[in-house]
C-alpha positions as CSV (number, residue, x, y, z in Angstrom):
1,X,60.2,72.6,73.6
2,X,59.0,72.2,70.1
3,X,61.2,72.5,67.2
4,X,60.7,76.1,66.4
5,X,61.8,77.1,70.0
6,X,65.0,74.6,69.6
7,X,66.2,76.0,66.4
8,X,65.3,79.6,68.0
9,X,68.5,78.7,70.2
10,X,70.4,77.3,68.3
11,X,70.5,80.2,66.3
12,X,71.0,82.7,69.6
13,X,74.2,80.2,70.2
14,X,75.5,80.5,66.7
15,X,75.0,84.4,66.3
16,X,76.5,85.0,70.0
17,X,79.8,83.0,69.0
18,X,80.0,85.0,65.5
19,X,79.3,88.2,66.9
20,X,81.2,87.8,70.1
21,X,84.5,86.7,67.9
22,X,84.1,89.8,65.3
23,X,83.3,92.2,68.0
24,X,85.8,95.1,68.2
25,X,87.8,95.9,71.3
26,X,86.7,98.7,73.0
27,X,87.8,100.9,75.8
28,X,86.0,103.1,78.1
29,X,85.4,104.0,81.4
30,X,82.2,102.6,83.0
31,X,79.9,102.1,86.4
32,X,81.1,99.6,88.8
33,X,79.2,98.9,92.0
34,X,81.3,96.2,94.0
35,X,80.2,93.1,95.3
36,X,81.9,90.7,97.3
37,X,83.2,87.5,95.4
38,X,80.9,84.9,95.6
39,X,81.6,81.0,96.3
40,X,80.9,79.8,93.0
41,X,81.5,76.1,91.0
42,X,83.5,75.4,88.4
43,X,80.7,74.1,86.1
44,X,79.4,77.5,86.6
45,X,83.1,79.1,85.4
46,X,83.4,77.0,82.8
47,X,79.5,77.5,81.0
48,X,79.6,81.3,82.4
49,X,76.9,81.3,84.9
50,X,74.5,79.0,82.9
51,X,75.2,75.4,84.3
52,X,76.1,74.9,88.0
53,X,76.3,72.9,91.5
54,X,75.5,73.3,95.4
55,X,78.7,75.4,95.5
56,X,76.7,77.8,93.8
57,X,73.8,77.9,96.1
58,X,75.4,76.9,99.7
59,X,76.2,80.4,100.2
60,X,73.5,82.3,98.6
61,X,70.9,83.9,100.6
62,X,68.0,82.7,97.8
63,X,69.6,79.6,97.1
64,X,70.9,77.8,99.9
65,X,67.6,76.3,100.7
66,X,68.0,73.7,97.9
67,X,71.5,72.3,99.6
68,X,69.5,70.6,102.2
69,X,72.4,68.9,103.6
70,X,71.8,65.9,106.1
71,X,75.0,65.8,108.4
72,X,77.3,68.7,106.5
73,X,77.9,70.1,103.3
74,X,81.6,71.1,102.5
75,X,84.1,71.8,99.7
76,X,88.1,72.5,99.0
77,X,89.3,74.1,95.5
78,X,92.1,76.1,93.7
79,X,91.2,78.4,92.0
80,X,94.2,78.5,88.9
81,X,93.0,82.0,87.9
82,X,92.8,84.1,91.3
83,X,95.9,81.4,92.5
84,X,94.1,81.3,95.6
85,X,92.3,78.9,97.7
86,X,88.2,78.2,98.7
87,X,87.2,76.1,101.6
88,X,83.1,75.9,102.3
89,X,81.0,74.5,104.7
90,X,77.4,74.5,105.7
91,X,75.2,72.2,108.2
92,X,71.6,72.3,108.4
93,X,71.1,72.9,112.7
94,X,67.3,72.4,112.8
95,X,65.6,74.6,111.8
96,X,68.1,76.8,111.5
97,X,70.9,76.0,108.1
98,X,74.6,77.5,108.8
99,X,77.5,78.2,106.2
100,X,80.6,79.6,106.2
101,X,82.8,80.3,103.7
102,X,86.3,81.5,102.8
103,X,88.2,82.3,99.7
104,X,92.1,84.0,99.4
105,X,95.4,83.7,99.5
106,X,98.4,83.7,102.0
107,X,101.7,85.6,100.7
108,X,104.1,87.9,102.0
109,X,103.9,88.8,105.6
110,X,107.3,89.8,107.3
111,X,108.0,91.4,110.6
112,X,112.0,92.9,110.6
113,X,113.4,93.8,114.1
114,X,117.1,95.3,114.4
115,X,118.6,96.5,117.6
116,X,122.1,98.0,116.8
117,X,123.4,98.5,120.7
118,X,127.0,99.4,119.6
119,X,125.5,102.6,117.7
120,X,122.1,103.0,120.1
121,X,120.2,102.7,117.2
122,X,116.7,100.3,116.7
123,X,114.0,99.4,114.2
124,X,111.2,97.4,113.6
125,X,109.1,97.0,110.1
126,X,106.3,95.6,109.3
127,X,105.5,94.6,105.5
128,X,102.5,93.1,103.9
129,X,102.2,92.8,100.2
130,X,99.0,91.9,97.8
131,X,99.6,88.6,97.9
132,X,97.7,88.7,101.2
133,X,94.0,88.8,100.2
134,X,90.9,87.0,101.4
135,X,87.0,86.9,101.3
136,X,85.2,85.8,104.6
137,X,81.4,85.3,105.0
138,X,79.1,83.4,107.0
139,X,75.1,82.6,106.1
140,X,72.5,82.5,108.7
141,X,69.2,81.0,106.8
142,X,65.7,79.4,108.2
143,X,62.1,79.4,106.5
144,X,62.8,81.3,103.2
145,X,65.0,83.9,104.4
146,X,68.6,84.1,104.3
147,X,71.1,86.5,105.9
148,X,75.0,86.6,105.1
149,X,77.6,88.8,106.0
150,X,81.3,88.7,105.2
151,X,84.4,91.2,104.9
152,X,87.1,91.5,101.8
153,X,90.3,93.1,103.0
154,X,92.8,93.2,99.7
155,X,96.4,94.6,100.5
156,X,98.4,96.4,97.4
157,X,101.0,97.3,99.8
158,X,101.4,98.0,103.4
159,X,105.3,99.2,104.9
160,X,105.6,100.5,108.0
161,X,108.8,101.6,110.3
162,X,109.1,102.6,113.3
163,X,113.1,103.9,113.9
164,X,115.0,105.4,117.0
165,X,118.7,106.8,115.7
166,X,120.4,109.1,117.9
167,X,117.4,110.1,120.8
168,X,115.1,111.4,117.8
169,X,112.0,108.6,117.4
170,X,110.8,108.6,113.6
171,X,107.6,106.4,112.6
172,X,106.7,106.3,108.8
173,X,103.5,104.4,107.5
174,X,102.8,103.7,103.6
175,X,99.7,101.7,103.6
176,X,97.7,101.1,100.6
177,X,94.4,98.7,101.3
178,X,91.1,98.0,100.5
179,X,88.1,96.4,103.2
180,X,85.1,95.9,102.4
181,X,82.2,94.8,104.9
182,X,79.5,93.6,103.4
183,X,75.6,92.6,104.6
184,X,72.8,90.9,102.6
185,X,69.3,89.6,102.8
186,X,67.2,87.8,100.4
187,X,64.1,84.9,100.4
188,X,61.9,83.5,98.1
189,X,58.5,83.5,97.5
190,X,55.6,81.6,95.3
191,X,53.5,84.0,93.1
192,X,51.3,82.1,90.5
193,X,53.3,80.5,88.3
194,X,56.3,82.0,89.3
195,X,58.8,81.5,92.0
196,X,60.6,85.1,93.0
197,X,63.8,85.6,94.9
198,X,64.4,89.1,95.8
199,X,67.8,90.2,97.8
200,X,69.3,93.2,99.1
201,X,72.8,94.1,99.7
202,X,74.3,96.8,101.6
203,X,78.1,97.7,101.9
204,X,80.5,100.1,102.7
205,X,84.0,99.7,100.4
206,X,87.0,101.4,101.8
207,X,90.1,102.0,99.6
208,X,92.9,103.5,102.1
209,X,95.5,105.0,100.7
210,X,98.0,107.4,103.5
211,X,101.2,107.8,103.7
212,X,102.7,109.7,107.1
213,X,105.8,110.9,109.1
214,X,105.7,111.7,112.8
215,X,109.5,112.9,114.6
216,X,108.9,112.2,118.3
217,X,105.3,112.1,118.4
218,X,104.7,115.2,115.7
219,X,103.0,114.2,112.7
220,X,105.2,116.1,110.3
221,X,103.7,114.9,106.9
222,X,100.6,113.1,105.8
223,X,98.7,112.9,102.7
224,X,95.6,110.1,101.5
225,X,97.5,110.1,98.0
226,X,100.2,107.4,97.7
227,X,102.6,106.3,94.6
228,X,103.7,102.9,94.2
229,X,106.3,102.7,90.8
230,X,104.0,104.4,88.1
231,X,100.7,104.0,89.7
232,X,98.8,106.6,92.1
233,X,96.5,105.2,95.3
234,X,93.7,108.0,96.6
235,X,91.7,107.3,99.4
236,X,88.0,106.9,98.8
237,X,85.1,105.7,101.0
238,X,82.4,103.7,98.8
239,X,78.6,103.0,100.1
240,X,77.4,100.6,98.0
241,X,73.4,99.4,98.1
242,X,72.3,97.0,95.8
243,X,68.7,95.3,95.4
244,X,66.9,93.1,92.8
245,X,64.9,90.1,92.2
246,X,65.1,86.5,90.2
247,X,61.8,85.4,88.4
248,X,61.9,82.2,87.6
249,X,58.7,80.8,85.6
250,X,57.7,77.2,86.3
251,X,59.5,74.6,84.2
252,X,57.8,73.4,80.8
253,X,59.0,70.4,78.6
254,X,62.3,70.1,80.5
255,X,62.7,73.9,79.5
256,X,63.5,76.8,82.6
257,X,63.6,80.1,81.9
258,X,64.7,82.7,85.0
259,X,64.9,86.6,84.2
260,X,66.9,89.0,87.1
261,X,67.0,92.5,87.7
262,X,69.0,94.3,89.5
263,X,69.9,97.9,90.7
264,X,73.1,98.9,92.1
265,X,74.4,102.3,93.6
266,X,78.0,103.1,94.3
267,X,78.5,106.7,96.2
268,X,82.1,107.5,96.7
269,X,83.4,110.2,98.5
270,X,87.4,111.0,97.6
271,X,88.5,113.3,100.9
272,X,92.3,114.6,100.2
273,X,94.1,116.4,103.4
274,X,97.6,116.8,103.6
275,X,100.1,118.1,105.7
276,X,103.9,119.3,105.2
277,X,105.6,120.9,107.7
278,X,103.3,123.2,109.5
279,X,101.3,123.6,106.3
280,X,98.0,121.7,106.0
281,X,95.7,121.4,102.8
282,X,92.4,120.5,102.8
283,X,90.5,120.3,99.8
284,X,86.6,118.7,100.0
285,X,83.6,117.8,97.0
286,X,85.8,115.2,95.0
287,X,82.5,112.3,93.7
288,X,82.8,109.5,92.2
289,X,79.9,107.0,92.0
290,X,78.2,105.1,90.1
291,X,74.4,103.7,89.5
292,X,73.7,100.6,87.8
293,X,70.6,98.1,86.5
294,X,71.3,94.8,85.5
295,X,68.8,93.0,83.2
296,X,69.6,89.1,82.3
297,X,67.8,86.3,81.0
298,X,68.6,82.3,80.8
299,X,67.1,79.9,79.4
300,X,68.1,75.5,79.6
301,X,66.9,72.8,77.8
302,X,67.3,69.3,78.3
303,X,66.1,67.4,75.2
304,X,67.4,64.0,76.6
305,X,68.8,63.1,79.8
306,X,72.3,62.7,78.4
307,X,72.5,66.8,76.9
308,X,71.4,70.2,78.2
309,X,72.1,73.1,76.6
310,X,71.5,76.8,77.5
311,X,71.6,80.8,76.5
312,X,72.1,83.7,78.6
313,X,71.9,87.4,77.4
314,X,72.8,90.4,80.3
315,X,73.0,94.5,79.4
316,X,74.0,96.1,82.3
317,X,73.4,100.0,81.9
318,X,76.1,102.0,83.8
319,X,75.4,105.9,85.1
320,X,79.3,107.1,86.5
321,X,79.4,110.4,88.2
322,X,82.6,111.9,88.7
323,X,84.1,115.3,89.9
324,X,86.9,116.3,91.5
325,X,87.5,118.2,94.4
326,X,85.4,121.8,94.5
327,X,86.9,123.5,97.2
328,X,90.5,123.7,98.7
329,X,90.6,125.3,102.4
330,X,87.6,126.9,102.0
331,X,88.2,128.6,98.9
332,X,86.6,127.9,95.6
333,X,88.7,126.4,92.8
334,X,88.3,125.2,89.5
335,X,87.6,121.7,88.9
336,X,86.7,119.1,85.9
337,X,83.0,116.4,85.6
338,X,82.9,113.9,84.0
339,X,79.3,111.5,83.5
340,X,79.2,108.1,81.8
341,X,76.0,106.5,80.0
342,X,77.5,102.8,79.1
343,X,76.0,100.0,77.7
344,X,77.4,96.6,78.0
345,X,75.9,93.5,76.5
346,X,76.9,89.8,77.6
347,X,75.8,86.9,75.8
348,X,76.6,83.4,76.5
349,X,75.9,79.8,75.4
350,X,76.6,76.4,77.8
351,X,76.0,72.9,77.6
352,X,76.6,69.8,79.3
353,X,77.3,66.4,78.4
354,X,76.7,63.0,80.2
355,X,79.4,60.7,79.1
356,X,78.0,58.3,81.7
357,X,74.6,59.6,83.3
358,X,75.1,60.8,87.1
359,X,78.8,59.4,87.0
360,X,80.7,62.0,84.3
361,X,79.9,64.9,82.5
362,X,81.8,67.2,80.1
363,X,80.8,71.1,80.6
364,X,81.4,73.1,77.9
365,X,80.6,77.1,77.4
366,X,81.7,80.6,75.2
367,X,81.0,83.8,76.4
368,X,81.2,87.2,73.9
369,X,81.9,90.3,76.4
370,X,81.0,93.1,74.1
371,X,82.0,96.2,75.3
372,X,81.0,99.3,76.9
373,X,80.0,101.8,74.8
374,X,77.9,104.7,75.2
375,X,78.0,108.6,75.7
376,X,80.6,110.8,78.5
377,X,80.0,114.3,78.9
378,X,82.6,116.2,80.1
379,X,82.4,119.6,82.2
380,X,85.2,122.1,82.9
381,X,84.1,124.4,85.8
382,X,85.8,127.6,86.7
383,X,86.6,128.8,90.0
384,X,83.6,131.3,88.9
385,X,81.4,128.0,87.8
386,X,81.4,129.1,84.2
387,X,81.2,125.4,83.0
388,X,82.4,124.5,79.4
389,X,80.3,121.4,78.5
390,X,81.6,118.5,75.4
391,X,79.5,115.4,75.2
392,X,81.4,112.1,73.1
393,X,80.3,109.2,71.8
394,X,82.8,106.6,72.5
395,X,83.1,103.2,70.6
396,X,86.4,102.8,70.1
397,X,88.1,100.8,68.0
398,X,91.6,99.0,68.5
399,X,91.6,96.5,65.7
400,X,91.9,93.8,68.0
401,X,89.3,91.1,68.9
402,X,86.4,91.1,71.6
403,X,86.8,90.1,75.0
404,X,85.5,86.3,74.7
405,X,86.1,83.4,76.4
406,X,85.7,79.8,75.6
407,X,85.2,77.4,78.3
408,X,85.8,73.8,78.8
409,X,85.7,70.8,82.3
410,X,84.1,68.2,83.6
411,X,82.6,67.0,86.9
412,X,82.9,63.5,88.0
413,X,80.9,62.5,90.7
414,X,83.7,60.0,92.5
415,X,81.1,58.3,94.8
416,X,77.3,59.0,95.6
417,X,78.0,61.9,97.7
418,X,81.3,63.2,96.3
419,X,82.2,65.2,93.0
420,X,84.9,66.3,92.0
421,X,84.6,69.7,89.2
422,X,87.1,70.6,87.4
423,X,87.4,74.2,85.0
424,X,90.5,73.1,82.2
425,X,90.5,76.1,79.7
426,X,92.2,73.7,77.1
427,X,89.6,75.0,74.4
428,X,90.3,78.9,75.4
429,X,94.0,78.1,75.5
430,X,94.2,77.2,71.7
431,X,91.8,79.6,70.5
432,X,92.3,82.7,72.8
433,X,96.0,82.1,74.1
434,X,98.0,80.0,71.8
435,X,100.7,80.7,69.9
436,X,101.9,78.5,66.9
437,X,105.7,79.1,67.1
438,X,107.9,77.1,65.8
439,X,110.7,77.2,68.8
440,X,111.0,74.4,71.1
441,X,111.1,75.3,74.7
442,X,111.7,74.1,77.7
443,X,108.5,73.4,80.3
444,X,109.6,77.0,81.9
445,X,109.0,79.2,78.7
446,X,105.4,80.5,77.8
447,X,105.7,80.6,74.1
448,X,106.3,77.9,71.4
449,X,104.7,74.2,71.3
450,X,106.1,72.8,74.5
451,X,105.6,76.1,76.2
452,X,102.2,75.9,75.0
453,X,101.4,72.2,75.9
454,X,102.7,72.9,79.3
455,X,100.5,75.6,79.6
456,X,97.6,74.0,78.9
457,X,97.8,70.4,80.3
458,X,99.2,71.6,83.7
459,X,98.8,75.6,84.2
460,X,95.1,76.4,83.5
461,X,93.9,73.5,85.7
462,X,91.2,74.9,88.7
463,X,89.2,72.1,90.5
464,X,87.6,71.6,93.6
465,X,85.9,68.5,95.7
466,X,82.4,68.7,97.2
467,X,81.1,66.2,99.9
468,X,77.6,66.6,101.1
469,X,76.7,63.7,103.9
């Protein structure tokens, strides 16, 4: 890379910390087309997606080809941020390569039997909280092609009771719950100059959300809406089928450059029935989905063997569709649309610093989240369809500053074949999270300098080992 093309990012890093830092707040509804959570490094945390490791790749249906593990490939980590735990591991079965992955947590699961003889009476409940939340997957690759499937199942709250008081049997569910099966494909291919990794995805999201009542075998109420304090759970049934590609152009000068593009689609389908008593409602046509293309470009440079730097730059463009439901037993009825054009850049600078070459480096990277803005137009619709139709322009202000985030580790590789990668958000802590009070506090308190310095010396700690034998 000559000079011209250094200073050209040099500049892209300064004006993406500048900008990301002045950048207003902003708040509006936009796409989302769901993925499952990826195995991913810490490197890759801290420089946001720039830098990374094998962690990255093991699981990746473009990328695990480049593990190319001799005996096993494995890893253990906490992530400090989700509070949950990811285990890996992948072994190459010639020809044939194998991984599996999982990533969650273990909370609150508590089974309550009472048996009251004296009064005839008996219960059992069952309670599972959200503290119980995992990601499973397992990757089947050989030649260039890649195949993975896992399942997300994500509780927010699940009580059920099943009670016999005098003769009468009463069962009552509350579930609130999200799974989410998920299949994708993807291989890589030469063309030219160029190395391309398309993928595919496809994946149905369910968000349950039903609450019933049967007496003695009669359902008596029942209803796919559920409140929990404040906040209101619907049922909804999301397909979700996402494809794209990664273009990679051949390294030049110790410079690589990779575009992606993506396009995501979301259809979700909101069905309400309910039932009280003898009377059932059933009303149908409730949409809300979502189609999105992602559009991203990196670009590294290692000028010695000691320091590499990088620059990514992402604008998702988000289409939401929303109604709700257009019918109620049959009979027309009134009902509101509302459709989203959002924009929302990302820009982000890495680098990475050997303090000892192959033996310890320092990763370092800021990322400016400017957000969405964009255009909603909003419908009212009659039960006659007379529609009344207002477009906006939303941006927002809220005087506060963007969503950025600064990000600081290191990874140490212990021996030849271990490392040892660590995310420690002391540099976001002070300029993102810390507060200069005056108060002394005890290690238990979040504000004030000991508050602080416990905070950020043992609190925002994530790490993780890798072996690969």
């Amino acid at each position: 890379m000559n000079m011209k093309n250094v200073k050209i990012m040099l500049i892209c890093s300064i004006l993406t910390i500048v900008g990301g830092t002045l950048f207003a707040q902003m708040t509006m509804t936009k796409a989302d087309v769901p993925s499952l959570r990826q195995p991913y490094s810490f490197t890759t945390a801290t420089t946001g997606g720039i830098f990374g490791t094998e962690v990255d790749d093991f699981m990746n249906v473009n990328g695990w080809s480049t593990v190319k593990p001799e005996k096993f490939f494995g890893y253990v980590g906490y992530d400090m941020g989700l509070g949950g735990i990811d285990i890996g591991f992948a072994k190459q079965f010639a020809p044939f390569y194998w991984g599996l992955s999982f990533d969650g947590t273990l909370g609150k699961l508590q089974s309550v039997s009472i048996n009251n003889a004296v009064a005839g009476s008996k219960s059992t409940e069952l309670t599972v909280d959200a503290t119980n939340t995992f990601v499973l997957q397992s990757l089947f690759g050989f030649g260039i092609f890649g195949f993975r499937a896992g399942l997300n199942y994500a509780p927010v709250s699940v009580d059920n009771k099943d009670e016999t008081s005098g003769g009468v049997r009463t069962v009552t569910k509350e579930e609130v719950y999200t799974v989410f099966p998920e299949l994708a494909f993807g291989f890589n291919a030469e063309a030219g100059s160029l190395t391309l990794s398309p993928w595919a995805r496809l994946g149905l999201q369910a968000n349950v959300a039903k609450s019933s009542t049967e007496v003695d075998g009669e359902l008596t109420i029942l209803s796919n809406s559920v409140t929990i304090g404040t906040a209101v759970y619907n049922t909804a049934y999301n397909l979700v089928l996402a494809l794209g590609t990664g273009i990679e152009l051949a390294p030049k000068d110790n410079v690589n450059q990779r575009f992606d593009v993506g396009l995501g689609l979301r259809g979700g389908i909101l069905p309400s029935k309910s039932v009280t008593g003898s009377t059932k409602v059933i009303s149908k046509g409730a949409v809300d989905s979502d189609l999105k293309i992602d559009l991203a470009y990196k670009v590294t440079y290692a000028p010695t063997e000691k320091v590499a730097l990088g620059f990514r730059a992402a604008l998702p463009l988000g289409i939401k569709f929303k109604n709700g439901a257009k019918t109620q037993d049959g009979t027309a009825i009134a009902y509101n649309v509302e459709n989203y054009f959002t924009l929302t850049p990302i820009l982000g600078v890495g680098a990475e610093f050997w303090v000892k070459p192959e033996k310890f480096r320092i990763n370092l990277g800021f990322t400016a989240g400017l957000n969405p803005f964009g255009w909603k137009i909003a419908q009212a619709v009659d039960a006659d369809r007379n529609k009344n139709t207002t477009t906006t322009f939303l941006f927002n202000h809220t005087g506060t500053i963007g969503d950025i985030t600064w990000g600081s580790g290191f990874t140490w590789n212990i021996a030849k074949k271990v490392q040892f990668d660590v995310n420690w958000e002391i540099i976001n802590g002070i300029f993102k999270n810390f507060t200069t009070k005056g108060k002394i506090n005890n290690y238990e308190t979040s504000d004030g300098f000991w508050g602080n310095m416990n905070k950020l010396f043992f609190h925002d700690l994530s790490f993780l080992i890798a072996v690969k034998l």
